[in-house]
C-alpha positions in Angstrom: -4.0 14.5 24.4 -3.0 15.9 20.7 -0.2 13.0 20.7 -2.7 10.0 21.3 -5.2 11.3 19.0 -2.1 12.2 16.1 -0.5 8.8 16.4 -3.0 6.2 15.3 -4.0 8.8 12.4 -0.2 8.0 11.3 0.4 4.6 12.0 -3.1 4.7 9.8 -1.6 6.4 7.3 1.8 4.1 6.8 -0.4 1.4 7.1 -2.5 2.8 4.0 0.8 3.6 2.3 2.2 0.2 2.6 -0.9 -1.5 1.5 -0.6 0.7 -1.4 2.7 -0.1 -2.2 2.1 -3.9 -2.1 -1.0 -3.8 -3.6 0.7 -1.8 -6.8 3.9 -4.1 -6.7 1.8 -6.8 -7.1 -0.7 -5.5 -9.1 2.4 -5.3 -11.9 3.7 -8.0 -11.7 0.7 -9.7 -12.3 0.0 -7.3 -15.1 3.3 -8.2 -17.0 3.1 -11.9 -16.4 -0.3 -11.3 -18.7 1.4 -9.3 -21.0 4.1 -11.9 -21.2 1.7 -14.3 -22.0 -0.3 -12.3 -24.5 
């Protein structure tokens, strides 16, 4: 029972972590393309 409920709360969280991660590398590179062109 504790496994079934644990495991989507983690495969939540790396999900949520990933996101993050892309969302960030992205979010910089987008951010120094505009300072490039500023």
């Amino acid at each position: 029972m504790q496994k079934s409920s644990c495991t989507p709360n983690f495969v939540k969280n790396s999900l949520k972590m990933l996101i993050y991660s892309h969302v960030n590398s992205a979010f910089s590179l987008v951010f120094a393309s505009l300072w490039d062109t500023i």
